[in-house]
Each structure stands twice: as C-alpha cells, then as structure tokens.
C-alpha positions as MATLAB code, in Angstrom:
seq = 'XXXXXXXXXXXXXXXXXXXXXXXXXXXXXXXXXXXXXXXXXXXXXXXXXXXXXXXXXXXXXXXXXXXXXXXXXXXXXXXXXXXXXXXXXXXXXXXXXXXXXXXXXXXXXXXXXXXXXXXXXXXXXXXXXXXXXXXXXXXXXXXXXXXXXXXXXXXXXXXXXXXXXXXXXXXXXXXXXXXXXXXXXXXXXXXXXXXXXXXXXXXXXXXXXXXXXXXXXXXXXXXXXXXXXXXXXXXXXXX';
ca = [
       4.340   -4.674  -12.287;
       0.682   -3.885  -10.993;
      -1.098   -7.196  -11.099;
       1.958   -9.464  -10.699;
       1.904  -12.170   -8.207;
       3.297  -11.740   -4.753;
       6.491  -13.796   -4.787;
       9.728  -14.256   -1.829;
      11.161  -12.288   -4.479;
       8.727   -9.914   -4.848;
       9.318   -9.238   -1.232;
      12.746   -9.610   -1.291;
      13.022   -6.498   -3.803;
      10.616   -4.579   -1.042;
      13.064   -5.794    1.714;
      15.876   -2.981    0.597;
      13.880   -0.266    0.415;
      14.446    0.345    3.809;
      14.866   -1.574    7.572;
      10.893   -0.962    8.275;
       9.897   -2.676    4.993;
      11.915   -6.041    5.568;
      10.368   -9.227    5.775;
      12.235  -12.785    5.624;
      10.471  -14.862    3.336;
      10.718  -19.283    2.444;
      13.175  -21.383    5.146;
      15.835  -20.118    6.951;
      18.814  -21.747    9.216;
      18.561  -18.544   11.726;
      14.719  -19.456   12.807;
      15.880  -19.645   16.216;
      13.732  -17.032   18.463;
      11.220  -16.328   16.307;
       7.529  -16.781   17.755;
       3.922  -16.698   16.180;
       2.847  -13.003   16.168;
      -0.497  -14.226   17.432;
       1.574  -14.596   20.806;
       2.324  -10.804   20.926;
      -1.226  -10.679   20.964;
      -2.771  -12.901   23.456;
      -0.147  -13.781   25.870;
       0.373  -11.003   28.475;
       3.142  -12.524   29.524;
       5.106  -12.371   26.198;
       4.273   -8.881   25.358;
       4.897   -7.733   28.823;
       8.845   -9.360   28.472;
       9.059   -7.547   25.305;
       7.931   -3.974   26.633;
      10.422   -4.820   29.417;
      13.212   -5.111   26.968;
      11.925   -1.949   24.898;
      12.126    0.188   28.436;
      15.473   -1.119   29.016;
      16.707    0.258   25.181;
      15.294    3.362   25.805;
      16.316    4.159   29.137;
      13.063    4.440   30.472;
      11.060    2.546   33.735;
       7.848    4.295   32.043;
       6.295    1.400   30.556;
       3.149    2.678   29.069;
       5.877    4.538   26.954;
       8.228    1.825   25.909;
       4.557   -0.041   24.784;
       3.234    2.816   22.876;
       6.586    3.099   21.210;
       6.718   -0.787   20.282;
       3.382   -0.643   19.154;
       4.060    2.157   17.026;
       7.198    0.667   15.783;
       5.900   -2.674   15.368;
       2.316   -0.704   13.002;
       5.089    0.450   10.891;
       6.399   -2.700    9.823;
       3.412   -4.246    8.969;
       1.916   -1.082    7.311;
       5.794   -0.540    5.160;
       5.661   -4.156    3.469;
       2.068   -4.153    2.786;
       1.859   -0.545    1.117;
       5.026   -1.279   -0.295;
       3.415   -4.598   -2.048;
       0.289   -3.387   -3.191;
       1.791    0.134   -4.880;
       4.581   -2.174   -6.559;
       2.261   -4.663   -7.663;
      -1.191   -3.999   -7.206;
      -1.454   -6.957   -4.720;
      -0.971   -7.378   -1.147;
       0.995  -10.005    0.831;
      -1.277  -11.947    3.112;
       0.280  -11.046    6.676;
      -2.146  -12.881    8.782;
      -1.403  -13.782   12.501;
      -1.281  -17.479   12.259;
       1.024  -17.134    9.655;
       3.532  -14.248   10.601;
       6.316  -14.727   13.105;
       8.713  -12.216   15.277;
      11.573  -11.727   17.294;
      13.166   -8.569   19.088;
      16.249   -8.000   17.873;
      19.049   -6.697   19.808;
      18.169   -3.246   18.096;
      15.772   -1.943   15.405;
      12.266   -2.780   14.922;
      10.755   -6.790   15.219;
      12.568   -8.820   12.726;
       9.363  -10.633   10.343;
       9.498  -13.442    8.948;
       6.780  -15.467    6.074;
       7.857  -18.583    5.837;
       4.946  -19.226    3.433;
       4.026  -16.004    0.693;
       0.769  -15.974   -0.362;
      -1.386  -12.941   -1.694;
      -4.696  -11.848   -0.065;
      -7.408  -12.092   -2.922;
      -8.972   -8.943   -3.018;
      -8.324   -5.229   -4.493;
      -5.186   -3.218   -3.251;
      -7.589   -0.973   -0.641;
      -9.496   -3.657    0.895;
      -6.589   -5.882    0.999;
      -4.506   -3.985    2.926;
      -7.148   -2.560    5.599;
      -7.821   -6.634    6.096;
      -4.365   -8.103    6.095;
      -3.170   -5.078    8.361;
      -5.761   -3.197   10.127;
      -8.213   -5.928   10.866;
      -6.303   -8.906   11.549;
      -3.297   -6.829   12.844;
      -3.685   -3.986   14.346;
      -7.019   -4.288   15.996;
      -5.582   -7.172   18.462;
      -1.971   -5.549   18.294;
      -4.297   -2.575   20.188;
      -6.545   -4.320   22.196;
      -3.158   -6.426   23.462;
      -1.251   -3.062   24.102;
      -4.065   -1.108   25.921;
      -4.699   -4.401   28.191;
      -1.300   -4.804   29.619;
       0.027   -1.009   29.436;
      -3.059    1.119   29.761;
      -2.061    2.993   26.374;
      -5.306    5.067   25.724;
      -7.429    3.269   22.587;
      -6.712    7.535   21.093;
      -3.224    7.005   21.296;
      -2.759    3.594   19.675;
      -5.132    4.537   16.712;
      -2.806    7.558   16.414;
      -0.335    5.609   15.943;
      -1.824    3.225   13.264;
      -2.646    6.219   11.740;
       1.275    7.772   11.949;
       3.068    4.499   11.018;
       1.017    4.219    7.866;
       2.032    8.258    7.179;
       5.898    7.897    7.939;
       5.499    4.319    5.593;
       4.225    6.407    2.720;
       6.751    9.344    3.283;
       9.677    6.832    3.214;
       8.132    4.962    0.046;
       8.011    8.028   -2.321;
      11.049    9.273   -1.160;
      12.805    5.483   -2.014;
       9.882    4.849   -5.136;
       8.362    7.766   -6.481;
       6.725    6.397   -8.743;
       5.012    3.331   -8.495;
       2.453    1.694  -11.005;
      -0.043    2.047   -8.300;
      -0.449    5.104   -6.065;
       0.588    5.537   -2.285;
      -1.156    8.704   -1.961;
      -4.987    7.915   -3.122;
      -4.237    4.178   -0.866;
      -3.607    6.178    1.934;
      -5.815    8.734    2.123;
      -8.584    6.265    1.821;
      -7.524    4.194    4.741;
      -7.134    7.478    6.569;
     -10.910    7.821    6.092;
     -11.736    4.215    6.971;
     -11.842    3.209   10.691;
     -10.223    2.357   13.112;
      -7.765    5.732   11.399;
     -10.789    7.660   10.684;
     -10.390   10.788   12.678;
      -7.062    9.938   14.104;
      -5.233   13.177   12.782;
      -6.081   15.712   10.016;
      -4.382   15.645    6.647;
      -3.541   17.993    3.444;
      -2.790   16.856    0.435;
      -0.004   18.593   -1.825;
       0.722   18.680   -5.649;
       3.603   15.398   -6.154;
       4.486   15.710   -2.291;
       3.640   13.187    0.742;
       0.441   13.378    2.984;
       0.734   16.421    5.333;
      -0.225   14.739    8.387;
      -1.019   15.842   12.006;
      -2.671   13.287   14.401;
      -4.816   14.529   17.493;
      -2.705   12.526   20.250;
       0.645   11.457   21.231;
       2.996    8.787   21.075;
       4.447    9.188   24.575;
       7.824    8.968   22.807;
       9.371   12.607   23.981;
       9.019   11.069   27.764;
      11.956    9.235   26.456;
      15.007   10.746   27.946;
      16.705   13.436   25.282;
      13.874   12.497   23.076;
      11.800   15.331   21.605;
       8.173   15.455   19.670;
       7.772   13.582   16.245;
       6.982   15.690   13.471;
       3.464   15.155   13.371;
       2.491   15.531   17.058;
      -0.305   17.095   18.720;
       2.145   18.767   20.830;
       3.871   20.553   18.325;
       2.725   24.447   17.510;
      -0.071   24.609   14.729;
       1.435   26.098   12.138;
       0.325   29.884   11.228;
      -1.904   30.475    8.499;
      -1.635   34.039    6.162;
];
C-alpha cells in the first residue's frame, strides 16, 4: 500500500483501528454541531465552553486541568489518523484547519470530520510534522496556554505523549506496516516543537520507551492516577 492515494476509504479502513484514529470523511446527514477547528483555535470563547464541558466530565472545577487534558486528547486524534495514514500508505491526509471540523461528543475524544480528502504533497516525515505539528498543534498550544495558563512545557509534553500512545496503539492493532512507525516517530521526537519534550529508548520489535519531562495535570482528576509515562512516576532502577 505505501504510495497509494489517500482516499474516504483509505481513511475509512484507518477509522477501526481504534476510537482515537476515526475521522468522518465525504457528506454526512449528522453534520449538525460540527464547527471549523480553526474556531477551537482563535475564539476564546469557544474553547473556553468546551473546557467547561471537559471539567464537568471529569468532575473537576480545575480548569487548567480539564484544558491540558482536552488538549492532550484532542493531539492524539490528529497525531492517530495521520501516523496511521502515512505508515499504511506512505502518504499523509491533509488535516489543515480551514478544512477540518469538530464537535464534543457526549463522551470520548472530538468527533473529526473531512468532508473533502486530499493528501499533503510531500514525503511521509515532513508531511506529517506540517499537516499536524505546524498547522495544528502550534495554534492548538498557543490557544490552550492563552485561555488556561497551561505551561508552553506541559502542552509540548503532551504533543510529544499523544504521538507515543498513537504509535503504541498502532503496532499493537498493525504491526507491520509497509512503512515504519518507529523510525517516523523518533524523528519527529527530535524535531521541534517535541524536541526535548521527554527522553526515549528504543527496543528490538517493541514500541518507543517514552518518558516526558512534565505533566499532564491529569492525576488532579479525582481517583485519577499518573499516566505511564509521567515525570512523576519513579525512574526506574538501573543494574
């Protein structure tokens, strides 16, 4: 499949790999309450109603938490479809914010939808740190840290762990793609804005052992503890 053309169908095959790596693709009769993402990112107002509702799922009145954990949830998504794409095909699905719309559902992570699939024209590594880190999750940040007061560590911690839990839950669903998720990943892990978010190791035929240098806020959830990878957790002991 590596150098086939991004199709709905192309997508549609990504969609089952797992919630995180859905995307609705072509016209649908359900559009209603889906927005431009582009409004997540420059309309306080919008994003503030949406950490609202976040807080209110999680039992929480801490919002910096509830926006950290949307943010985080929200990096996922767009890092699960694109990695997805581009180790499936060798190409990557142009997911830029004029053309990419949202909702909150009543739970899970945003619902996506592209009403029009096109592919970005460049290799799989460029591709994807345009189409996602650049056009995505450098405003995504700047829009989080304005109206929550995340810390600029913490969100690129969080790029940096949604793109690690995409890959873990891709070669445990795909293990073996034409393309591979390991050498894509490590190389946006070196490329800013992850460069120097967390350290990694990298194991014979196993995921990215990953360990950022912040935290998502998420165990100030109530009955929540640490994610795996967390700065908070014990360093392991070496012999």
């Amino acid at each position: 499949m590596v150098n086939a053309v991004v199709t709905p169908d192309t997508l549609a095959r990504i969609s089952t790999i797992g919630p995180y790596f859905a995307v609705a693709t072509g016209p649908r009769p359900d559009a209603n309450g889906f927005r431009p993402i582009t409004d997540l990112y420059a309309d306080p107002g919008v994003l503030e109603e949406c950490v609202r509702n976040v807080s209110g799922r999680l039992g929480t009145d801490q919002s910096r938490v509830a926006a950290s954990t949307l943010h985080l949830g929200t990096a996922s998504r767009l890092w699960s479809i694109a990695l997805a794409c581009a180790a499936l095909t060798g190409r990557v699905p142009d997911l830029g914010p004029d053309r990419l719309r949202w909702r909150l559902p009543a739970s899970g992570p945003l619902d996506l939808w592209l009403p029009d699939v096109r592919e970005v024209e460049q290799d799989p590594l460029p591709a994807l740190h345009n189409t996602v880190a650049v056009q995505n999750l450098a405003p995504w940040a700047d829009a989080v840290r304005r109206v929550s007061g995340v810390s600029p560590h913490t969100l690129r911690g969080n790029a940096a762990s949604a793109l690690i839990g995409a890959h873990r839950v891709l070669l445990a669903r795909q293990p073996r793609t034409p393309l591979p998720v390991v050498p894509l990943v490590r190389a946006l892990l070196d490329r800013p804005p992850l460069a120097g978010a967390g350290t990694y190791r990298v194991a014979p035929a196993a995921p990215l052992a990953f360990r950022r240098r912040s935290c998502c806020l998420y165990y100030r959830v109530p009955g929540a503890g640490t994610c795996g990878d967390c700065v908070l957790n014990p360093k392991e002991k070496t012999a």
